[in-house]
C-alpha positions in Angstrom: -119.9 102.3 -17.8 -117.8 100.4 -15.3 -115.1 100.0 -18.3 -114.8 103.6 -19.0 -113.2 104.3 -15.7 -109.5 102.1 -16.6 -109.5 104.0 -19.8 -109.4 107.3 -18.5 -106.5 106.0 -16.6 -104.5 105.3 -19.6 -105.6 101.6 -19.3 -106.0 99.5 -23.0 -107.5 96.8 -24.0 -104.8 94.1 -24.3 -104.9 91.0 -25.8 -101.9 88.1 -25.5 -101.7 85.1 -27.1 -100.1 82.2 -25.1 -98.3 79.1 -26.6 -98.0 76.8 -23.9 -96.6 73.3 -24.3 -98.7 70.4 -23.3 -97.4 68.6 -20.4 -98.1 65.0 -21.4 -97.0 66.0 -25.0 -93.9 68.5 -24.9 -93.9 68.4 -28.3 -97.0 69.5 -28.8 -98.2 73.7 -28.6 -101.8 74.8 -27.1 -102.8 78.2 -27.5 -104.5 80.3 -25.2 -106.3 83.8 -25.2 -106.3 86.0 -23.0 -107.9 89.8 -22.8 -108.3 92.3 -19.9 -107.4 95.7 -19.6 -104.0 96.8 -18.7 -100.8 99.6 -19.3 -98.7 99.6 -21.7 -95.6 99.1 -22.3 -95.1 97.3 -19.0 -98.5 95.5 -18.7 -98.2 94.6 -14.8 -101.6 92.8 -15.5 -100.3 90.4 -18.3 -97.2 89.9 -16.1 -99.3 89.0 -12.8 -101.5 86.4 -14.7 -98.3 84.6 -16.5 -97.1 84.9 -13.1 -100.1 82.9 -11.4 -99.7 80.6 -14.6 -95.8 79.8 -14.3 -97.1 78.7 -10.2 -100.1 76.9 -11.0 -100.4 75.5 -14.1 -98.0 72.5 -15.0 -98.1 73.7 -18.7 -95.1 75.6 -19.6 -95.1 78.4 -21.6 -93.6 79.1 -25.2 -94.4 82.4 -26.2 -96.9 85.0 -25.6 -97.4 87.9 -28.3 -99.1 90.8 -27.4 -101.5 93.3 -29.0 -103.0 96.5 -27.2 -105.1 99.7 -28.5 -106.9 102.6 -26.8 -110.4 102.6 -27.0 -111.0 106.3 -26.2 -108.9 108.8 -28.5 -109.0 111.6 -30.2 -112.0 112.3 -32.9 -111.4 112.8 -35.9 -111.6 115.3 -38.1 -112.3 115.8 -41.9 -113.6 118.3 -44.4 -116.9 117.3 -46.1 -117.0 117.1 -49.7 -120.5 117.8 -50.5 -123.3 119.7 -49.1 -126.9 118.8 -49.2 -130.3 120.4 -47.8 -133.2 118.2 -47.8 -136.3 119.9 -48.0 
């Protein structure tokens, strides 16, 4: 229940994908996951985190793709196409 509360305040489940390079191996790409809740399109939670990461963590970072959905929409609706009684 404590995860319904965000999405009643627009908040999405967002998922980013980090590519980071390694910092003994420049050459070489990690990837990272990372998931929380967040607004979209200007995700101030995604931004604080790669934030803390460009401050802390000595791997620098490629790219980072981003995916979001709401969890809570509309129902949906649709017409039945057969109707059965069970007796």
């Amino acid at each position: 229940m404590a995860n319904l509360a965000p999405q009643l305040l627009r908040y999405r489940l967002t998922t980013a994908q980090i590519l980071y390079r390694l910092p003994d191996h420049p050459a070489l790409l990690q990837s990272y996951t990372w998931q929380d809740y967040d607004l979209a399109p200007d995700y101030p939670v995604l931004r604080r985190f790669l934030e803390f990461w460009r401050r802390n963590i000595e791997g620098p970072l490629h790219s980072v793709q981003v995916a979001s959905t709401r969890l809570i929409s509309a129902g949906e609706i649709r017409t039945a196409s057969a109707h059965l009684t069970l007796q």
